[in-house]
C-alpha positions as CSV (number, residue, x, y, z in Angstrom):
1,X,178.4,-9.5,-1.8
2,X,181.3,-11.0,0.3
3,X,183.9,-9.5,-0.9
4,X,186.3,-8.5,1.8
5,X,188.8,-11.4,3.4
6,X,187.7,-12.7,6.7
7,X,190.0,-12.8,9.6
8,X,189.6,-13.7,13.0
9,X,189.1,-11.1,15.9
10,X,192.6,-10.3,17.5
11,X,193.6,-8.1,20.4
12,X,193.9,-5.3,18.4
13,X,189.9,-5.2,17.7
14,X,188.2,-3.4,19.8
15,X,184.2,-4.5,20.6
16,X,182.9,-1.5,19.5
17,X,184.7,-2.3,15.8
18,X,183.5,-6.0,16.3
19,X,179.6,-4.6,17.0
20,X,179.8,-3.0,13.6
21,X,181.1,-6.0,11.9
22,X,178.4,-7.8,13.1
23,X,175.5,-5.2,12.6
24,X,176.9,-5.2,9.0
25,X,177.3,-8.3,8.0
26,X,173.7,-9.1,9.6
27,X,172.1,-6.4,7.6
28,X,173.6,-8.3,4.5
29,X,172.1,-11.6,5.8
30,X,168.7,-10.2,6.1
31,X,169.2,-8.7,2.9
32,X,170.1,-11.8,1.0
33,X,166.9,-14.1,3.2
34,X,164.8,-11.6,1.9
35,X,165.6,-11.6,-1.2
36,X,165.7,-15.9,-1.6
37,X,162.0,-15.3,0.0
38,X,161.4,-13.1,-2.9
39,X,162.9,-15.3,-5.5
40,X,160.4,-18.2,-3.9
41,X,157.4,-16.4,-4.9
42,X,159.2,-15.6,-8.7
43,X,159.7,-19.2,-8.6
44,X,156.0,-20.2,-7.6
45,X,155.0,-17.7,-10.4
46,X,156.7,-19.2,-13.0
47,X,156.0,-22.9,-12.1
48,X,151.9,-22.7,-11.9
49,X,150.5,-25.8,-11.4
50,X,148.5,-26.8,-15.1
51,X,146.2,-29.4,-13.6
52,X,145.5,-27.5,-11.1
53,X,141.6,-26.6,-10.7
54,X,140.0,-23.2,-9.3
55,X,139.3,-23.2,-6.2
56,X,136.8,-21.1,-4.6
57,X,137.3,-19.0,-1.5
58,X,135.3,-21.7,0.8
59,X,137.3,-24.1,2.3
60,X,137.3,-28.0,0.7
61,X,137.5,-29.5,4.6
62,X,134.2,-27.3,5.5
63,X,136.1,-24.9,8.5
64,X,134.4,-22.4,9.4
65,X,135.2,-18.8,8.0
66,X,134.6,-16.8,10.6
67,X,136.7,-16.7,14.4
68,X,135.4,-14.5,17.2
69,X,132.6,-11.8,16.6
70,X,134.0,-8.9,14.2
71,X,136.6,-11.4,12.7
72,X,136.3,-12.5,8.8
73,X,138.9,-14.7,7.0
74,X,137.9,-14.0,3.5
75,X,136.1,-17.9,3.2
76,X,139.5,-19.0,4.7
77,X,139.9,-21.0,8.0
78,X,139.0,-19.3,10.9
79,X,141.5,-21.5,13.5
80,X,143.7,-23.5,10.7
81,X,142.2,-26.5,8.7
82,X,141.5,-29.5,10.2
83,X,142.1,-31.2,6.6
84,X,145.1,-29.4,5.7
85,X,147.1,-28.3,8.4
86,X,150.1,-27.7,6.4
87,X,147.6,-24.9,4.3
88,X,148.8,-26.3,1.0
89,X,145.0,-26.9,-0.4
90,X,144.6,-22.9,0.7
91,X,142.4,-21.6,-1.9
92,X,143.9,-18.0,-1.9
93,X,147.4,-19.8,-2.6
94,X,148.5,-20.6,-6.3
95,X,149.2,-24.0,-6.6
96,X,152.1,-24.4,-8.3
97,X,153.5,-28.0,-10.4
98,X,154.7,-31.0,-8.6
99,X,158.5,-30.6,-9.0
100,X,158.8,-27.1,-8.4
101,X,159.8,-27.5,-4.7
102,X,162.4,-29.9,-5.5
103,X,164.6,-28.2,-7.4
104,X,164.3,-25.0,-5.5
105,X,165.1,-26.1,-2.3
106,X,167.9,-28.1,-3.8
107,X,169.5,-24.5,-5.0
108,X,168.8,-23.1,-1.6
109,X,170.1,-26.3,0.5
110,X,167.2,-27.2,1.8
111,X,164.8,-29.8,1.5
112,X,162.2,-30.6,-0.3
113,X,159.2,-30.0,2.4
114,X,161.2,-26.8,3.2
115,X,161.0,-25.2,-0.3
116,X,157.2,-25.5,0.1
117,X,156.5,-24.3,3.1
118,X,159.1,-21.1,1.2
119,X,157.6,-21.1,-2.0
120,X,154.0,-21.5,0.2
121,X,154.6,-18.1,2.3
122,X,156.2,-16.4,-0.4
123,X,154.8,-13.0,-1.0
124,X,153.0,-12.4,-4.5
125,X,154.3,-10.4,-6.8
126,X,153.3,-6.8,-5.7
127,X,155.8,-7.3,-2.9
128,X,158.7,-7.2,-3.6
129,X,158.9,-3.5,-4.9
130,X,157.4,-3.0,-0.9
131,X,160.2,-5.4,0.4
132,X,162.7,-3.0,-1.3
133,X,164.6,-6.3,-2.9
134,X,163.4,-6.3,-6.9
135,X,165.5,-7.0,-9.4
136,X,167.9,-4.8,-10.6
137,X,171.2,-4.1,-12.8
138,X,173.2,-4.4,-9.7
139,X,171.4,-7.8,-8.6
């Protein structure tokens, strides 16, 4: 991905050549945090949680499902859960095992809480084809 040799900008660069550089190499970034936000949910699908229990599509804290007139959340919270304001008992998010955030966020450098907050976003698994980032020989 990071082929080329990195050297610092002289005289001889001009901005407009620098302005590339950095419109390139922050197209790669986005590339590659797209694609680690990817891998999060490949990793959530692959460690489901086996004690976990089906949840319905009401919430467990008793929020409310609907916001202003017109609005419906699907039986989720209306204005964020009062019980679970991290959205980790979100019944239209797989639970996945205990230890699964650990060792992901330990290959990503981040922490622990991080990881789950990732792996919690994630997109499923129609997405990434839509994201443009699935796997492939070249990946």
């Amino acid at each position: 991905m990071f082929e080329r040799q990195w050297t610092m900008a002289t005289d001889t660069v001009t901005p407009t050549a620098m302005i590339a550089e950095l419109r390139e190499t922050t197209a790669l970034l986005r590339s590659a945090q797209t694609r680690v936000f990817v891998m999060a949910a490949e990793w959530a699908d692959a460690h489901p949680d086996p004690d976990a229990t089906k949840r319905s599509g009401a919430c467990i804290h008793g929020c409310p499902t609907e916001g202003m007139p017109g609005e419906d959340f699907g039986g989720g919270c209306a204005n964020g859960c009062v019980g679970d304001p991290d959205g980790f008992d979100d019944p239209f998010i797989p639970a996945v095992r205990w230890d699964a955030p650990a060792a992901f966020g330990a290959a990503i450098g981040r922490t622990t809480n991080a990881a789950s907050f990732l792996i919690r976003d994630a997109p499923g698994r129609a997405a990434p084809a839509a994201l443009g980032v699935g796997p492939g020989p070249d990946r």
